[in-house]
Backbone bond lengths (Angstrom), bond angles and torsions (degrees), N, CA, C in turn:
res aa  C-N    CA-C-N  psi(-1)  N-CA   C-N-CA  omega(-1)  CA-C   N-CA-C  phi
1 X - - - 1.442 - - 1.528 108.90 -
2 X 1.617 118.88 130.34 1.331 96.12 -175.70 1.808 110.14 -101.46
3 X 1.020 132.81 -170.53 1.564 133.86 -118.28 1.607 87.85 -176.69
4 X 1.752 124.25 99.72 1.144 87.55 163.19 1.671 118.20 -91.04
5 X 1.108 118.82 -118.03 1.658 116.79 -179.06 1.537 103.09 142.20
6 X 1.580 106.61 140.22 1.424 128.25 -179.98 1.374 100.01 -96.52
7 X 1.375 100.18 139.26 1.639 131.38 170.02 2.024 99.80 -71.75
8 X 0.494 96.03 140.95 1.853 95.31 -179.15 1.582 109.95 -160.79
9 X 1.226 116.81 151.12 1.676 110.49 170.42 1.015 127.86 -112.10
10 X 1.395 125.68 158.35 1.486 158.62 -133.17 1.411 105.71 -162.50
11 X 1.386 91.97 83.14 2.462 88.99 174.93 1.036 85.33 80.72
12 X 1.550 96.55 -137.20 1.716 130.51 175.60 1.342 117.49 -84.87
13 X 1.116 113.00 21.90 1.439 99.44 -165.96 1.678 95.99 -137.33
14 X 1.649 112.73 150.77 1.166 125.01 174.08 1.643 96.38 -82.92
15 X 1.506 116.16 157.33 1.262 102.62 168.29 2.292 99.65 -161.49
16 X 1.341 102.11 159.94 1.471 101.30 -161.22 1.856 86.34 -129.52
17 X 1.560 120.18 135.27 1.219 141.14 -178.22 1.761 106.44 -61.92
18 X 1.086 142.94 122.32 1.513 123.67 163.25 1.485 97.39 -112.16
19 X 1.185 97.17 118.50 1.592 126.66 -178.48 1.797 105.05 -62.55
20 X 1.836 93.80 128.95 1.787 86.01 -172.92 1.525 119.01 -56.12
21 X 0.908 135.70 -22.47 0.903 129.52 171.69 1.723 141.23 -48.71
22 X 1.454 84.04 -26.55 1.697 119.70 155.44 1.272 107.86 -79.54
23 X 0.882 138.34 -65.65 1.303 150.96 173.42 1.223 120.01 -15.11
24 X 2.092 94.85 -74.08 1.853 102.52 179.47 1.426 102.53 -70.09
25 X 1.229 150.66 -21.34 1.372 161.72 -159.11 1.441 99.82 -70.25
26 X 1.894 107.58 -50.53 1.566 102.95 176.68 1.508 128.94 -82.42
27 X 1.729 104.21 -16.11 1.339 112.84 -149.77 1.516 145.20 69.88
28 X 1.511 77.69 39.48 2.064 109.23 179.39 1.443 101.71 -96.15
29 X 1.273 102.76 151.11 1.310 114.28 169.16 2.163 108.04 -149.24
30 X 1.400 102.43 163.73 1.530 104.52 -167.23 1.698 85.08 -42.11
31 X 1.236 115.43 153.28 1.267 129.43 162.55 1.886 119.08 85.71
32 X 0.892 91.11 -31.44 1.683 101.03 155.69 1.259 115.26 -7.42
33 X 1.429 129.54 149.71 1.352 132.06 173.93 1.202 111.03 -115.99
34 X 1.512 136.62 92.93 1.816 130.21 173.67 1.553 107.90 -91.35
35 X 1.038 91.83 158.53 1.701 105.82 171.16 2.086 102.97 -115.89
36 X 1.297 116.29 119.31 1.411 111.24 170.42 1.333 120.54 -118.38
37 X 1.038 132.05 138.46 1.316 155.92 177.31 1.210 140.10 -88.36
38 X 1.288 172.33 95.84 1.452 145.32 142.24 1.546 113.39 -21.57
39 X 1.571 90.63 117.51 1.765 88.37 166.92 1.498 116.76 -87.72
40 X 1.588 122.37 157.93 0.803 123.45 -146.95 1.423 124.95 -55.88
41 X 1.254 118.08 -38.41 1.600 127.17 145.75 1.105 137.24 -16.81
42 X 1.586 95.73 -31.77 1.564 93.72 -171.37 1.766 147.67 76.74
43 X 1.432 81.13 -11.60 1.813 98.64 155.99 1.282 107.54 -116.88
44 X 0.764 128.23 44.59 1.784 108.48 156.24 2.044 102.01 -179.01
45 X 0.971 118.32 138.66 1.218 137.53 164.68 1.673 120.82 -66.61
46 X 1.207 123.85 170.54 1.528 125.24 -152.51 1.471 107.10 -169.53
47 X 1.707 103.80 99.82 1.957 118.03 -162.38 1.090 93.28 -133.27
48 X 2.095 86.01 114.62 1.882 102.76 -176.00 1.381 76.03 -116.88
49 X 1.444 92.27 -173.88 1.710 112.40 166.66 1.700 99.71 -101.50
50 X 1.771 85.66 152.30 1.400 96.34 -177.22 1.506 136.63 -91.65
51 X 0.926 133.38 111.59 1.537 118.32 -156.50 0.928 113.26 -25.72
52 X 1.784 121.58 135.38 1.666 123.77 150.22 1.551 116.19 -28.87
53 X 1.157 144.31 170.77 1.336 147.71 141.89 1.622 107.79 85.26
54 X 1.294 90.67 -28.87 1.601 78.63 -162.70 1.647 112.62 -101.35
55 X 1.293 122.38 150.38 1.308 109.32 163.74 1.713 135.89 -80.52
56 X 1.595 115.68 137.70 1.180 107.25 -144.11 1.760 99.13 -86.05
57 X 1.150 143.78 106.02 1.287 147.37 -131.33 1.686 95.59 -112.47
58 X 1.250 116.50 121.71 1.639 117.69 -175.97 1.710 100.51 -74.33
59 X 1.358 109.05 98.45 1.552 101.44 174.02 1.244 138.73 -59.13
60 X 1.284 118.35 -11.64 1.443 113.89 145.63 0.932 167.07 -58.65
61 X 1.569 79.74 -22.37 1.771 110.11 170.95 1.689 110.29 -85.54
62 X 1.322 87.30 -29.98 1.698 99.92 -176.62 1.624 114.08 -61.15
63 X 1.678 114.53 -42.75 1.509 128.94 175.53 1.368 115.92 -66.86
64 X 1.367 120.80 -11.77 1.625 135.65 -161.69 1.006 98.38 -101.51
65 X 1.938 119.26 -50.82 1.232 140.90 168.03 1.479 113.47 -39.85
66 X 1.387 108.62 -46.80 1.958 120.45 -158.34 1.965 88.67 -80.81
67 X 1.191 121.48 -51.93 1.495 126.81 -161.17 1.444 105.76 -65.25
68 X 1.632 122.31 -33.83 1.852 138.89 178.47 1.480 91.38 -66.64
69 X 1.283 133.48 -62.90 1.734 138.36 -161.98 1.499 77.46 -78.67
70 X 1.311 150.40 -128.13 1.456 143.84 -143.08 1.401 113.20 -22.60
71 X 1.144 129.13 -24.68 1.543 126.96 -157.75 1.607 94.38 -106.96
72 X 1.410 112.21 -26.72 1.992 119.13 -179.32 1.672 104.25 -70.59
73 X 1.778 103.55 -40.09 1.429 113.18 -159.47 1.575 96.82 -78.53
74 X 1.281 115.57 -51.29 1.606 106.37 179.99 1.714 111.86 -40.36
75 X 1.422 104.40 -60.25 1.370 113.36 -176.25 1.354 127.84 -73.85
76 X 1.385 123.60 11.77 1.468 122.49 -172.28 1.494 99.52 -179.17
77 X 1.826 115.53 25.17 1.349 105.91 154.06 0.998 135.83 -77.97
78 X 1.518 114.50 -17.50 1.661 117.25 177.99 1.665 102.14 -73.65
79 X 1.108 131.20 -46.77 1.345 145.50 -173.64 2.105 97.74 -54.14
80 X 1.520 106.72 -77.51 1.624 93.22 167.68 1.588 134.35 -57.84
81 X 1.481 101.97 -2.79 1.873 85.64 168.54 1.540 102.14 -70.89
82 X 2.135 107.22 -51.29 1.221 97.50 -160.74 1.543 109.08 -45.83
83 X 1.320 120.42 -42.73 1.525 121.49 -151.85 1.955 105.18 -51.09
84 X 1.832 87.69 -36.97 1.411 101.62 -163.60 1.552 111.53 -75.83
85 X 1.473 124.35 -1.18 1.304 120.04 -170.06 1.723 103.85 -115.04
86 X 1.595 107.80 -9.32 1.697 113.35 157.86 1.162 134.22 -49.32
């Protein structure tokens, strides 16, 4: 059934209501951990739950993260072996 719902703000942040009914359906509760997405389309977003145990890692930051360490190591890997063999 779809559900619409207003985007509204909170602080800094935009934020959208998920109606309990969604909620008990997933097995969320206040405090819950989701991970959301853009699906691939590009209109519409995609809110699972986030694995137990693990930490939920913002992948964007992570790909920005991977390109800064590849782009440091090209340019200053010869320089950190020496450091690393002192």
């Amino acid at each position: 059934m779809e559900q619409v719902q207003t985007v509204f703000k909170a602080g800094n942040s935009n934020v959208v209501a998920i109606p309990q009914n969604l909620l008990r359906s997933m097995g969320l509760t206040k405090g819950s951990k989701v991970v959301i997405e853009a699906a691939p389309t590009g209109e519409a977003f995609v809110v699972r739950k986030a694995e137990k145990g693990k930490a939920v890692a913002n992948r964007a930051a992570t790909v920005e993260f991977k390109k800064w360490l590849e782009q440091v190591l090209e340019e200053d890997g010869k320089v950190l072996d020496e450091l690393a063999v002192r």
